[in-house]
N, CA, C and O atoms as CSV, one atom per row, in Angstrom:
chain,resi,resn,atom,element,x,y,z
A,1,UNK,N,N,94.967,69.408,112.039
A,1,UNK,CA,C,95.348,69.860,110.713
A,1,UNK,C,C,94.101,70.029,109.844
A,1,UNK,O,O,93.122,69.284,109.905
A,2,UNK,N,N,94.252,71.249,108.897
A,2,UNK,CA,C,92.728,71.315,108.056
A,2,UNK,C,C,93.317,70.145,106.843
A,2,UNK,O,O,94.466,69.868,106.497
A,3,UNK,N,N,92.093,69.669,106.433
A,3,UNK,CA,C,91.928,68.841,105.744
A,3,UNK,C,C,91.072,69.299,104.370
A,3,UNK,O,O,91.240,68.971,103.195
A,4,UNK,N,N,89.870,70.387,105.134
A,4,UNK,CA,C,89.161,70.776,103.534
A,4,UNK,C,C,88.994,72.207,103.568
A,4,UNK,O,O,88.621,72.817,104.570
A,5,UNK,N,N,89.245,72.674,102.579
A,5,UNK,CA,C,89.608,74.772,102.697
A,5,UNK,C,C,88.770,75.316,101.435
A,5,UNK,O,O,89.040,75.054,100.263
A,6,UNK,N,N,87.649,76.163,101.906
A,6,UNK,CA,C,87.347,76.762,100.651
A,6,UNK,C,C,87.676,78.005,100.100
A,6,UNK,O,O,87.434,78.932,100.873
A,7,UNK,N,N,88.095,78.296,99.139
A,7,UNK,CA,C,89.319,79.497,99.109
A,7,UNK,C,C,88.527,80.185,97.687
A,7,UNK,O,O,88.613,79.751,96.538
A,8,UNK,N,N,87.713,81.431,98.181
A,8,UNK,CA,C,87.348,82.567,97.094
A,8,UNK,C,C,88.350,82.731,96.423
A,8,UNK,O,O,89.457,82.987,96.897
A,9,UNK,N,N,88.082,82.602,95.201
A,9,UNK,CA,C,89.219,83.449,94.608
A,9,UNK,C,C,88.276,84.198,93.250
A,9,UNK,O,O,87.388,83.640,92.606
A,10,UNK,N,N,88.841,85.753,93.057
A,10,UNK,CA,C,88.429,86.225,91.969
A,10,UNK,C,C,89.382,87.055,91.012
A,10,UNK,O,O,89.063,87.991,90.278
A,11,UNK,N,N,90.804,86.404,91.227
A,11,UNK,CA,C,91.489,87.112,90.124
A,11,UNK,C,C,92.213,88.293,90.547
A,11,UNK,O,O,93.189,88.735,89.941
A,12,UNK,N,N,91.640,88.874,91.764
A,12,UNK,CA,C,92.096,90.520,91.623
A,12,UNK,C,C,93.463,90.180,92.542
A,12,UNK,O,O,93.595,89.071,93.060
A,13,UNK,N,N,94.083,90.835,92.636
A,13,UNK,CA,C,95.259,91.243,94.022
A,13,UNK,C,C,95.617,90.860,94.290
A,13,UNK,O,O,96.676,90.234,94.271
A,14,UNK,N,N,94.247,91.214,95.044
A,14,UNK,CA,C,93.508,90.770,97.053
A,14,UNK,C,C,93.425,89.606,96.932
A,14,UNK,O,O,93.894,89.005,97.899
A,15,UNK,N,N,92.790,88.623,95.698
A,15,UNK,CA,C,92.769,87.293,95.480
A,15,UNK,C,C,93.708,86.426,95.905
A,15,UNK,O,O,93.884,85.581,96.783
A,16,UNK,N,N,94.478,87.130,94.599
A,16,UNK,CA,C,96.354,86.078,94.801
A,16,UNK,C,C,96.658,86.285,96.217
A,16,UNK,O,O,96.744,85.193,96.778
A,17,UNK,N,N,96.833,87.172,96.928
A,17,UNK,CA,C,96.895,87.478,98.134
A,17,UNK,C,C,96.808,86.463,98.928
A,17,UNK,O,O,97.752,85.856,99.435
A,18,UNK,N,N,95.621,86.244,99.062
A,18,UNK,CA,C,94.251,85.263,99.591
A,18,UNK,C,C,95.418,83.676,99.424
A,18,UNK,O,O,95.924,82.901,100.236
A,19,UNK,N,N,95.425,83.776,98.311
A,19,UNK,CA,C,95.853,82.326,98.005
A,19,UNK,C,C,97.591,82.108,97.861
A,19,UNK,O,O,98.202,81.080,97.569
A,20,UNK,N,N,98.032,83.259,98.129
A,20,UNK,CA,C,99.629,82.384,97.943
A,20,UNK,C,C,100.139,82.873,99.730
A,20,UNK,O,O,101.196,82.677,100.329
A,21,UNK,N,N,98.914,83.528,100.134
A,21,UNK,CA,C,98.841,83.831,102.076
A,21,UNK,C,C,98.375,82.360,102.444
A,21,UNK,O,O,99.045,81.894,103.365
A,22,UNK,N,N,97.649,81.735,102.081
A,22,UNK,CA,C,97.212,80.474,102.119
A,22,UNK,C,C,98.516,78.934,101.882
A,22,UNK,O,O,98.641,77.883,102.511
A,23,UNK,N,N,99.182,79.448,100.826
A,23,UNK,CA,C,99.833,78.454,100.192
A,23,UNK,C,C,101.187,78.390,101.574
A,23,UNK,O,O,101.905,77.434,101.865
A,24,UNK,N,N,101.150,79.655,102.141
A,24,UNK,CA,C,102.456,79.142,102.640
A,24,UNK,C,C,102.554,79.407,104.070
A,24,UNK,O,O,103.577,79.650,104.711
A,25,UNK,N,N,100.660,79.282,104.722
A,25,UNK,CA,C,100.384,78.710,105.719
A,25,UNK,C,C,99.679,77.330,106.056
A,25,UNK,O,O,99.311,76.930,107.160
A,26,UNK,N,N,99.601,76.817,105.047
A,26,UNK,CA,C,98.587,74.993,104.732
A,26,UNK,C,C,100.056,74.588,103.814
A,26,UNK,O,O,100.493,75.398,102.996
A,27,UNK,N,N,100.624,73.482,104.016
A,27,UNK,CA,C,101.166,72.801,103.173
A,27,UNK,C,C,99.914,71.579,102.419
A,27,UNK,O,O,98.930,71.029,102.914
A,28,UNK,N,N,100.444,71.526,101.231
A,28,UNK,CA,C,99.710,70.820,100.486
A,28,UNK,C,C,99.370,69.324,100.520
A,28,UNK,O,O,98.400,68.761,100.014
A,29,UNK,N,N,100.692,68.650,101.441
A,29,UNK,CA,C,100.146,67.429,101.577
A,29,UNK,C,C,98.664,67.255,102.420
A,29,UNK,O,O,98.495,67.924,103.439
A,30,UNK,N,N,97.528,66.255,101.904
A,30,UNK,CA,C,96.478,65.797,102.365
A,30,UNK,C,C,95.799,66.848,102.720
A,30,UNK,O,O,95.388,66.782,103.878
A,31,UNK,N,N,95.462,68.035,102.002
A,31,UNK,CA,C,94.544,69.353,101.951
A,31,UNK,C,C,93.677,69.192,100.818
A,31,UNK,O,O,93.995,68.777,99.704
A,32,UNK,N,N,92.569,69.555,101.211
A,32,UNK,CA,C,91.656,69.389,99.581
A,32,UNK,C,C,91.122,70.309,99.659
A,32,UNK,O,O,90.397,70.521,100.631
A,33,UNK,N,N,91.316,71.415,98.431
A,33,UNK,CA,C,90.646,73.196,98.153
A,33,UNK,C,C,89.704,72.961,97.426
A,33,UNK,O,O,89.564,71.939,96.754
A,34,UNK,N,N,88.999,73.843,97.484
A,34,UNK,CA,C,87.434,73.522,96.800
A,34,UNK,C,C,87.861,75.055,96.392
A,34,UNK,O,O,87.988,75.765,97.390
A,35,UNK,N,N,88.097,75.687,95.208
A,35,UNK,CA,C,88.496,76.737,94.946
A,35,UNK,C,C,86.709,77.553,94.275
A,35,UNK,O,O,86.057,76.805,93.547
A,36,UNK,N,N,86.159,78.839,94.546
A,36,UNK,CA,C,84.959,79.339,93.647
A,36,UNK,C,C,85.483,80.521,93.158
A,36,UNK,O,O,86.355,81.360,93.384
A,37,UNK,N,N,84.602,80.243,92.405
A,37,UNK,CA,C,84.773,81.748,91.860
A,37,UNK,C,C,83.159,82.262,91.881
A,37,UNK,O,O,82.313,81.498,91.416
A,38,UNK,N,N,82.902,83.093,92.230
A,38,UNK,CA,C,81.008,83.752,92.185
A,38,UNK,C,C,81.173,84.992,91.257
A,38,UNK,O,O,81.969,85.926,91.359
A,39,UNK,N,N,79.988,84.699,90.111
A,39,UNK,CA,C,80.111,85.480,88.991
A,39,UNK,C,C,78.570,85.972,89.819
A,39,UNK,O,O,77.561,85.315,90.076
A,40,UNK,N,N,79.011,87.749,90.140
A,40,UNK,CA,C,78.398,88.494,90.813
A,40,UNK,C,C,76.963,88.875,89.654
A,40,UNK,O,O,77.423,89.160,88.548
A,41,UNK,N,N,75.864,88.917,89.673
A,41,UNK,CA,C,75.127,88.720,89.133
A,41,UNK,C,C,74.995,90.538,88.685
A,41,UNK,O,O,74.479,91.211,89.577
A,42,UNK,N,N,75.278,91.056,87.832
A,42,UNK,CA,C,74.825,92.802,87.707
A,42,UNK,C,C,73.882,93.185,87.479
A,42,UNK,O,O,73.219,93.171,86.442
A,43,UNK,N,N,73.636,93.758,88.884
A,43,UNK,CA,C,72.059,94.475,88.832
A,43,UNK,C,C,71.863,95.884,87.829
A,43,UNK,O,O,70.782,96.434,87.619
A,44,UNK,N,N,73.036,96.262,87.340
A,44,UNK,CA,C,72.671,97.559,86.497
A,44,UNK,C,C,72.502,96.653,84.642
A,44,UNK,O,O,72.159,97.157,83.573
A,45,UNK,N,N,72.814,95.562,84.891
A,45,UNK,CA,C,72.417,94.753,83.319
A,45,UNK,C,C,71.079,94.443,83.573
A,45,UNK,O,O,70.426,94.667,82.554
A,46,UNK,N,N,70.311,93.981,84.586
A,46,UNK,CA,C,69.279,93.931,84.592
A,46,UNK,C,C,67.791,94.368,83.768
A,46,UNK,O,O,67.170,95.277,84.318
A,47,UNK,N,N,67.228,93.837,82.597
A,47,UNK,CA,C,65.873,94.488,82.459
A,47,UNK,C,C,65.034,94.791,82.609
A,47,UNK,O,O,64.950,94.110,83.631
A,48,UNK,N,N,63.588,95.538,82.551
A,48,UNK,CA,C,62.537,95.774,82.972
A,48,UNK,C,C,62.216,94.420,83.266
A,48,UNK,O,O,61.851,94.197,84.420
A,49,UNK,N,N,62.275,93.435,82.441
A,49,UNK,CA,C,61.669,91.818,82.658
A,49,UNK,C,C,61.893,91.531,83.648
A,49,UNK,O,O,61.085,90.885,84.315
A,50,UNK,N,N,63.198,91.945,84.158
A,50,UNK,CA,C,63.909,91.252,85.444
A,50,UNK,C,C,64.990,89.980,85.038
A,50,UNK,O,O,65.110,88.967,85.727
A,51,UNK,N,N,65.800,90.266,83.692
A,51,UNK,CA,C,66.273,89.062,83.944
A,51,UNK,C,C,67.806,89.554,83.044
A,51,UNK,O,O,67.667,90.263,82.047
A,52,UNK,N,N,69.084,89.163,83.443
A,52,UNK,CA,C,69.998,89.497,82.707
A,52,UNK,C,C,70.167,88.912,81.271
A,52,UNK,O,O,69.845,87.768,80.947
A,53,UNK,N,N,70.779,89.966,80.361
A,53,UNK,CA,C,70.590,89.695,79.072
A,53,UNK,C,C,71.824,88.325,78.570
A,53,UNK,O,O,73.047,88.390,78.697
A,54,UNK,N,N,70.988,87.124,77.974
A,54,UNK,CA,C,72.038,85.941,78.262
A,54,UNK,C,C,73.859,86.735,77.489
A,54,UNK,O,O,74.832,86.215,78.035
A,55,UNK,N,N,74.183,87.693,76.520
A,55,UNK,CA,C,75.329,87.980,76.213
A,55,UNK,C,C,76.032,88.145,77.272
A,55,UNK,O,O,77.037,87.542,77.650
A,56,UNK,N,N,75.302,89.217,77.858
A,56,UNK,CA,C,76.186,89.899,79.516
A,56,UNK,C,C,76.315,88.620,80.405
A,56,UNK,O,O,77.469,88.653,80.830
A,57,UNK,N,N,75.539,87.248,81.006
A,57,UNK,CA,C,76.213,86.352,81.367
A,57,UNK,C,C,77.089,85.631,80.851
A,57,UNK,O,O,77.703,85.009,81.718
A,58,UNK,N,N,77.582,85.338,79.370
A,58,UNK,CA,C,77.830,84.479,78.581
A,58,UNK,C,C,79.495,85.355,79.062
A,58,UNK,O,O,80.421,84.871,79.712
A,59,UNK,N,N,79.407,86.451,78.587
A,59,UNK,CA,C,80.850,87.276,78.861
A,59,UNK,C,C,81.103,86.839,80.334
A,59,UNK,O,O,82.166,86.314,80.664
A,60,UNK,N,N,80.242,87.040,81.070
A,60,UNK,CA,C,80.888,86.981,82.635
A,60,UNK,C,C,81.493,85.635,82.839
A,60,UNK,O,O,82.670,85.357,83.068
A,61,UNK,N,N,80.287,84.723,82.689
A,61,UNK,CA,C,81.086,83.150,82.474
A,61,UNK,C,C,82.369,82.899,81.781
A,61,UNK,O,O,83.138,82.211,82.452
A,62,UNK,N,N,82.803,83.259,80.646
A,62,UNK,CA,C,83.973,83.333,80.113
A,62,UNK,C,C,85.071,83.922,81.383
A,62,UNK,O,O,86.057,83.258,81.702
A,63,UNK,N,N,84.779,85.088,81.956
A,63,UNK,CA,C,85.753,85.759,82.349
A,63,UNK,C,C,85.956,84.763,83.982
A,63,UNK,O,O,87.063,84.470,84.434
A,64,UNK,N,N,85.182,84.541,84.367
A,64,UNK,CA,C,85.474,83.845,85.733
A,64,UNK,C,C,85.776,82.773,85.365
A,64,UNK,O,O,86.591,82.385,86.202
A,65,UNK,N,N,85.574,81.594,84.226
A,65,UNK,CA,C,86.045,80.535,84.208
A,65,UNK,C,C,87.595,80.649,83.785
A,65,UNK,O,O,88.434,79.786,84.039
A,66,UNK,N,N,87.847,81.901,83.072
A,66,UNK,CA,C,89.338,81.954,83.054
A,66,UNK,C,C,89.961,81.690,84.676
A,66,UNK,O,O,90.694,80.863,85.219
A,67,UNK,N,N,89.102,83.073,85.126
A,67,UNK,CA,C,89.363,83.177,86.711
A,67,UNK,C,C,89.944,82.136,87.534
A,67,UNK,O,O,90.954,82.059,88.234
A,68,UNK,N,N,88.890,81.274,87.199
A,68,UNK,CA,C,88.899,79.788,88.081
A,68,UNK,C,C,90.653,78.842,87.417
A,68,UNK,O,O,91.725,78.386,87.814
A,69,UNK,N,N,90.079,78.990,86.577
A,69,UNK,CA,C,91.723,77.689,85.996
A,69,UNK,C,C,92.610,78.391,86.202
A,69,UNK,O,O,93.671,77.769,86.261
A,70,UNK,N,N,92.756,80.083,86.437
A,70,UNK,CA,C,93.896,80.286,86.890
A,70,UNK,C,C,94.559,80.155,88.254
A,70,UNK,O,O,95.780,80.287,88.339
A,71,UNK,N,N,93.751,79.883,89.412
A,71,UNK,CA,C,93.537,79.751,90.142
A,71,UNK,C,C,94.101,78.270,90.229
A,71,UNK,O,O,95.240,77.901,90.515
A,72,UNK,N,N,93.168,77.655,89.958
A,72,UNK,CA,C,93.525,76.448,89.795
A,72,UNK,C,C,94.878,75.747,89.089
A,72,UNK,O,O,95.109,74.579,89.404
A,73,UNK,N,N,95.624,76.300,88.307
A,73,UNK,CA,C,96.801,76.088,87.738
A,73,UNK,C,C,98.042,76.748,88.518
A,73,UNK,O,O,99.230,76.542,88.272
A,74,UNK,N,N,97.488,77.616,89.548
A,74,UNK,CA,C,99.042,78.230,90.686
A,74,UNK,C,C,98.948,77.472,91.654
A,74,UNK,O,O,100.051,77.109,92.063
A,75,UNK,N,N,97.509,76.798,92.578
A,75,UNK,CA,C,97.411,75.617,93.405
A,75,UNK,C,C,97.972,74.358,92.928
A,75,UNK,O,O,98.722,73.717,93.664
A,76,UNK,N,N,97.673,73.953,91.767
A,76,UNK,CA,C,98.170,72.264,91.233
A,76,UNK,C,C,99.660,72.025,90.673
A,76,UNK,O,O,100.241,70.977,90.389
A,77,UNK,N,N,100.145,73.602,90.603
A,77,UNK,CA,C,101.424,73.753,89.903
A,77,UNK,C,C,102.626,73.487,91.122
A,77,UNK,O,O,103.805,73.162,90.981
A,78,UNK,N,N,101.855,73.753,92.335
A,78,UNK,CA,C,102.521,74.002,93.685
A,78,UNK,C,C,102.027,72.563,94.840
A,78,UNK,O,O,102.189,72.553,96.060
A,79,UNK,N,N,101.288,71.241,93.823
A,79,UNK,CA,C,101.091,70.259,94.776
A,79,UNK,C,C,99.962,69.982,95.340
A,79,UNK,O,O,99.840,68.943,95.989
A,80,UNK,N,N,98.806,70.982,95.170
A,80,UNK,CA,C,97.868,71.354,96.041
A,80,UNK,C,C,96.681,69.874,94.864
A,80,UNK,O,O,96.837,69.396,93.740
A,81,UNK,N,N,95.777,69.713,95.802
A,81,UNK,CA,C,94.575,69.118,94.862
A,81,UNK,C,C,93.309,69.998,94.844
A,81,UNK,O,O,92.698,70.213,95.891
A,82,UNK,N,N,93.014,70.377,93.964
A,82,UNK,CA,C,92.010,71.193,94.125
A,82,UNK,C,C,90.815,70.910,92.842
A,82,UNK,O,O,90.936,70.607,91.655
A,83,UNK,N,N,89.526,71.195,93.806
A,83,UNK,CA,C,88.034,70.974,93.001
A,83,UNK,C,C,87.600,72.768,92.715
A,83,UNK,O,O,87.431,73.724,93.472
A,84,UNK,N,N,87.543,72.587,91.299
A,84,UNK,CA,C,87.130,73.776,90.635
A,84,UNK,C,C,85.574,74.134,90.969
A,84,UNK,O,O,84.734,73.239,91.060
A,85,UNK,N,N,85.205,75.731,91.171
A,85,UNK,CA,C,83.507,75.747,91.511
A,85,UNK,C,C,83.456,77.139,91.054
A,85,UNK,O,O,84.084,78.101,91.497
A,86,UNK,N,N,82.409,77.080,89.875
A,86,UNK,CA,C,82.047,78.285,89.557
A,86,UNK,C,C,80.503,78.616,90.083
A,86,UNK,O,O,79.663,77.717,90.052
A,87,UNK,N,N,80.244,79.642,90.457
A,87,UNK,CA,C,78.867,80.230,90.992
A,87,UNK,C,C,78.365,81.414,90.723
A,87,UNK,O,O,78.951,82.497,90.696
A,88,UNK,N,N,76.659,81.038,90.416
A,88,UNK,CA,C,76.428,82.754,90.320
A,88,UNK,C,C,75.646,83.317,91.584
A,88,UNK,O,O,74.839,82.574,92.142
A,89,UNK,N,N,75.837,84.470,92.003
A,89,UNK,CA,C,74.992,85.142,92.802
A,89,UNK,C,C,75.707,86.194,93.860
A,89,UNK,O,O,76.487,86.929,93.254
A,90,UNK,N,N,75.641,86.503,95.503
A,90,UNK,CA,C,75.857,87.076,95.822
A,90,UNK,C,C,77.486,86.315,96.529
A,90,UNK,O,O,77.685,85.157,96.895
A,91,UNK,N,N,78.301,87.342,96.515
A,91,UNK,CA,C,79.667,86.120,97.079
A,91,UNK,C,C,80.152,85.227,98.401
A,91,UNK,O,O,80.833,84.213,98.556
A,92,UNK,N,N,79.301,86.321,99.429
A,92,UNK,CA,C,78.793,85.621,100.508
A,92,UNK,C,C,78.396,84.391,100.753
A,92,UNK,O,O,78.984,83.587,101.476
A,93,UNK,N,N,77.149,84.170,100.017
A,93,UNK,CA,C,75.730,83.278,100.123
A,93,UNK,C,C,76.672,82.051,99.925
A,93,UNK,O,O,77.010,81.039,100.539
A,94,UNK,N,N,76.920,82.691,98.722
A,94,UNK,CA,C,77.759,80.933,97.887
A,94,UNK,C,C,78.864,80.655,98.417
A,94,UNK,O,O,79.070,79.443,98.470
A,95,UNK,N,N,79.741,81.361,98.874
A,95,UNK,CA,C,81.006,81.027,99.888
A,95,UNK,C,C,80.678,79.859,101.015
A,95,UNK,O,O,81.123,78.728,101.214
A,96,UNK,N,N,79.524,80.821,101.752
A,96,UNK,CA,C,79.008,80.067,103.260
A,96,UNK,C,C,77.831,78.802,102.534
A,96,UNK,O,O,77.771,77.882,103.351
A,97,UNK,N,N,77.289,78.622,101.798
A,97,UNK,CA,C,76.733,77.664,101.349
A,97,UNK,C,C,77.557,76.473,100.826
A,97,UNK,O,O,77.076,75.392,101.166
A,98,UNK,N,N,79.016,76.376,99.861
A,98,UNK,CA,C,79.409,75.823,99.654
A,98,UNK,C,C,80.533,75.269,100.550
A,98,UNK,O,O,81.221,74.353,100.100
A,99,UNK,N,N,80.748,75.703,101.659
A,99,UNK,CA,C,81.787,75.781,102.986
A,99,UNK,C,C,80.545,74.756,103.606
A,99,UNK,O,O,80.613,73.533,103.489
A,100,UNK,N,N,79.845,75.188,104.021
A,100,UNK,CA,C,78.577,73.992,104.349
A,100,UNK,C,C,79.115,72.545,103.557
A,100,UNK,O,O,80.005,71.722,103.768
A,101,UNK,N,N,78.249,72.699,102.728
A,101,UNK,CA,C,78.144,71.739,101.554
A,101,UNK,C,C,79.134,70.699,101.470
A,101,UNK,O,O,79.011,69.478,101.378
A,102,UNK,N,N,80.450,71.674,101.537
A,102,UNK,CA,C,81.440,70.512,101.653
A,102,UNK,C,C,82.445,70.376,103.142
A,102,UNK,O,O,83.647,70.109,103.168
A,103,UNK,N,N,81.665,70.612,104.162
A,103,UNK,CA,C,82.380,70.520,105.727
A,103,UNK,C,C,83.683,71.279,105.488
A,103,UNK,O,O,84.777,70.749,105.683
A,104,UNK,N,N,83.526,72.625,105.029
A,104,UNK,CA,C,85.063,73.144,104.879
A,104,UNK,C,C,85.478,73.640,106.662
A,104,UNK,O,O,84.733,74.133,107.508
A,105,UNK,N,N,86.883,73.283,106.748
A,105,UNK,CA,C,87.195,73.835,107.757
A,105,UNK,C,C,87.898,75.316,107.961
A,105,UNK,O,O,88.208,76.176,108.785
A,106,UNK,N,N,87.904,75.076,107.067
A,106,UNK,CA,C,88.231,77.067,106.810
A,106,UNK,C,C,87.906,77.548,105.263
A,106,UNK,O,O,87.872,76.846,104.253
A,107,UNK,N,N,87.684,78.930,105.394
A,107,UNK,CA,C,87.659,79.375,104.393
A,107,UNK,C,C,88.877,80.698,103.668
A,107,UNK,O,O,89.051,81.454,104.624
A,108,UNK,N,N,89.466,81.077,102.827
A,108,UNK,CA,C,90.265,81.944,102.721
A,108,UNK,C,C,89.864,82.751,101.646
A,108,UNK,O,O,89.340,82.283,100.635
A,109,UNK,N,N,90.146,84.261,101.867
A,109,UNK,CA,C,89.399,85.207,101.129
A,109,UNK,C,C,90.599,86.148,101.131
A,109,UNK,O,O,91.518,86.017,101.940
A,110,UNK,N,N,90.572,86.814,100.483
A,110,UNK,CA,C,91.893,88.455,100.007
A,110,UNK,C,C,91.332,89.426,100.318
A,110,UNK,O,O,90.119,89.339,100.127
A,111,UNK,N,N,91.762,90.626,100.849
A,111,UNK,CA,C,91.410,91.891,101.187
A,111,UNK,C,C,92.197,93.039,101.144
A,111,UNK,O,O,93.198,93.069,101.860
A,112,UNK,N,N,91.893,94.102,100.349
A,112,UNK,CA,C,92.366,95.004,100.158
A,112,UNK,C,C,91.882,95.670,101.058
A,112,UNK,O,O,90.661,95.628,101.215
A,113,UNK,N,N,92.847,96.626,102.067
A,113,UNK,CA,C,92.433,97.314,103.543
A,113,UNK,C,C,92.450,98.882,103.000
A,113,UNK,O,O,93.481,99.448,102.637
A,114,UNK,N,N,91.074,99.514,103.008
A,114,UNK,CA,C,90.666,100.909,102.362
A,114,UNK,C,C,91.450,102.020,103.400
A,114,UNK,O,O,91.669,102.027,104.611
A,115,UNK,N,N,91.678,102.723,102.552
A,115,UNK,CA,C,92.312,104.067,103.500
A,115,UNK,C,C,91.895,104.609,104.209
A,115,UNK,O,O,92.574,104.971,105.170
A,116,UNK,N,N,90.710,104.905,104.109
A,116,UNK,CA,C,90.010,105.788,105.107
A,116,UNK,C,C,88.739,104.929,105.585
A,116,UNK,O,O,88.267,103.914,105.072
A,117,UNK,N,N,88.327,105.645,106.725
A,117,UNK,CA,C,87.430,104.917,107.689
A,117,UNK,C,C,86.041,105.080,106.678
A,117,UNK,O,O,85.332,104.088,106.507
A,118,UNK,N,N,85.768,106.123,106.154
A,118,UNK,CA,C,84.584,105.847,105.139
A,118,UNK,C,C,84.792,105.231,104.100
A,118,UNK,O,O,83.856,104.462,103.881
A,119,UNK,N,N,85.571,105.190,103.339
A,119,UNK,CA,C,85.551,104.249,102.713
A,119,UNK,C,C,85.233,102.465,102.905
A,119,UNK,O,O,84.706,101.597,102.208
A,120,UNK,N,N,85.795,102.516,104.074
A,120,UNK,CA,C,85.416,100.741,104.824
A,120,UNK,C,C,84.364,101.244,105.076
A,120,UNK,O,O,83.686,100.279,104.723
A,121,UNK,N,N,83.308,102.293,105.545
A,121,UNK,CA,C,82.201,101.980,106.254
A,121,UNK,C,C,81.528,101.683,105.077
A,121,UNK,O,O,81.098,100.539,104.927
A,122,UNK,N,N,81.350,102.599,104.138
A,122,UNK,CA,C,80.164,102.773,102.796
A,122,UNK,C,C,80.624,101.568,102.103
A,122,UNK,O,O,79.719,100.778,102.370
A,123,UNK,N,N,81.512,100.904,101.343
A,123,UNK,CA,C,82.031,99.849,100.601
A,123,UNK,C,C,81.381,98.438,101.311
A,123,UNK,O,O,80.521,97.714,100.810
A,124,UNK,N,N,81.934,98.300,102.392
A,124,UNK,CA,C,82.021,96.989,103.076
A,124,UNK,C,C,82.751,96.295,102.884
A,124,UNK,O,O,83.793,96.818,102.491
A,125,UNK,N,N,82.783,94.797,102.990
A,125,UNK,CA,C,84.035,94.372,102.867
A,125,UNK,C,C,83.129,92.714,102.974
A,125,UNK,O,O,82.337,92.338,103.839
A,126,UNK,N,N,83.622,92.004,101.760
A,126,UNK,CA,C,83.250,90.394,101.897
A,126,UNK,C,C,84.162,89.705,103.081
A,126,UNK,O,O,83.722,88.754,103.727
A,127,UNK,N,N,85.163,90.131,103.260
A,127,UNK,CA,C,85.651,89.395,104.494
A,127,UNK,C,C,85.173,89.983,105.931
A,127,UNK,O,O,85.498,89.133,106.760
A,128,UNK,N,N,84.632,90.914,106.481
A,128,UNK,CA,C,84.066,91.040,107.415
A,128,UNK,C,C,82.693,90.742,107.464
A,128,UNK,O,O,82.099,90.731,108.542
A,129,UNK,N,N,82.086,90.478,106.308
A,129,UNK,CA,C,80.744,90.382,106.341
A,129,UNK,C,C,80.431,88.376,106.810
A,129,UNK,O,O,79.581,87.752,107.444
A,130,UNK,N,N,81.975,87.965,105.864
A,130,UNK,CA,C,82.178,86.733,105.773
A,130,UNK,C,C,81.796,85.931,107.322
A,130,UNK,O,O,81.130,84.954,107.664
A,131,UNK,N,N,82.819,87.190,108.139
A,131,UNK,CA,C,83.258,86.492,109.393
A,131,UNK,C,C,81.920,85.957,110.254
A,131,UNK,O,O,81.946,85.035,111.070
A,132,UNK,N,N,80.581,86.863,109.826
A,132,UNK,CA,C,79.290,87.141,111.144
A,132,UNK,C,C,78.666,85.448,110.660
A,132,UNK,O,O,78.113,84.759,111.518
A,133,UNK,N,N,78.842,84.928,109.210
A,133,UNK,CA,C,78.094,83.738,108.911
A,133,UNK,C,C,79.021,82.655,108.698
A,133,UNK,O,O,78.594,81.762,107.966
A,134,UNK,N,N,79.983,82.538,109.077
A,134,UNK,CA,C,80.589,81.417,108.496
A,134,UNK,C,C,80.750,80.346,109.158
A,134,UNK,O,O,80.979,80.530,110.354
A,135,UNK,N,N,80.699,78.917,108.687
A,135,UNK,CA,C,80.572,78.100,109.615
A,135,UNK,C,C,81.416,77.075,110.106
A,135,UNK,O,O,81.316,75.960,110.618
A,136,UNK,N,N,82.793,78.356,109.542
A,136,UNK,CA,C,84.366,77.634,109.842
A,136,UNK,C,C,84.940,78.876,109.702
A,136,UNK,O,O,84.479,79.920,109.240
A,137,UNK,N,N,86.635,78.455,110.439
A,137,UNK,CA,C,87.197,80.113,110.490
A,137,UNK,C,C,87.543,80.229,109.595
A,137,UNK,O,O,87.915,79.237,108.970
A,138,UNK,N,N,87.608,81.428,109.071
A,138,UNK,CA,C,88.156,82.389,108.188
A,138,UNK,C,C,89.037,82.827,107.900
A,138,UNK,O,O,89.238,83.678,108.767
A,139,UNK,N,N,89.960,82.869,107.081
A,139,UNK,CA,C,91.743,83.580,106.855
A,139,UNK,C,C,91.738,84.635,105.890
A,139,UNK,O,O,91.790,84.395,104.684
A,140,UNK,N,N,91.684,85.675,106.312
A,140,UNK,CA,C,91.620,86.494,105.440
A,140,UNK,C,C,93.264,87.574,105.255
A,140,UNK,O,O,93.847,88.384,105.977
A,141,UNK,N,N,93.394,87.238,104.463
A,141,UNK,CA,C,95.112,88.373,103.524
A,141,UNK,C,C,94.355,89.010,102.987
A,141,UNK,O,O,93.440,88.929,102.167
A,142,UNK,N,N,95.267,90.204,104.025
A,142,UNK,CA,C,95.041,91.287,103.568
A,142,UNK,C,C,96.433,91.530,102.686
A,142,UNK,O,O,97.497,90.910,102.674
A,143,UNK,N,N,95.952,92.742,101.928
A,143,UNK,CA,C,96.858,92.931,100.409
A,143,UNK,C,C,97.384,94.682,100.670
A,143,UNK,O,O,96.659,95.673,100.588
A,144,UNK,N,N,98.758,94.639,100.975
A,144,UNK,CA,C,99.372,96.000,101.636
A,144,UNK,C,C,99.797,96.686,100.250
A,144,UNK,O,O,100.333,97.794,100.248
């Protein structure tokens, strides 16, 4: 039985997806979610300095920490125990770093499945990229 699950979540869909595909394949007794949210760092806010302007993080932080407690309030509402984690950077890095960090035995992510074959090629996809580094399996809901 998994015991510790780290479960992306960012609000969209594909997210909820992610997590109520989750909710009603893990029952909640003796599961502990380490829920993130990764506030994607925008390279087009970026300045000549090289450094984002603190307003444009200050907004992003607002918006993912909503992110996160909402998240967190459909898991705890439903039994679940869950540790809140906000992060900045690429969503990958911090997924598979914090899946480390805390011996997760799986991780769960949402996916919206693109229509056409270029579209998946040029886009990519955090859950396939997920799968090549991760250092527990992966559950990924997809969102029809």
């Amino acid at each position: 039985m998994v015991k510790t699950v780290l479960l992306a979540y960012n609000g969209t869909r594909e997210g909820r997806t992610g997590l109520f595909e989750f909710m009603q394949v893990i029952p909640p007794a003796g599961v502990k979610i380490h829920l993130l949210a990764v506030v994607r760092l925008p390279t087009s806010a970026f300045l000549a300095e090289g450094f984002v302007p603190e307003s444009v993080m200050d907004d992003e932080r607002v918006r993912y920490q909503e992110i996160v407690d909402e998240g967190v309030h459909l898991l705890v509402e439903r039994g679940y125990e869950v540790v809140p984690h906000l992060a900045y950077g690429e969503p990958i890095e911090e997924i598979v770093e914090l899946a480390k960090q805390f011996s997760a035995e799986l991780i769960v992510v949402g996916h919206e499945r693109e229509t056409s074959l270029a579209q998946r090629w040029w886009k990519g996809s955090v859950g396939a990229s997920l799968i090549e580094v991760s250092p527990c399996s992966v559950l990924i809901a997809i969102e029809r």
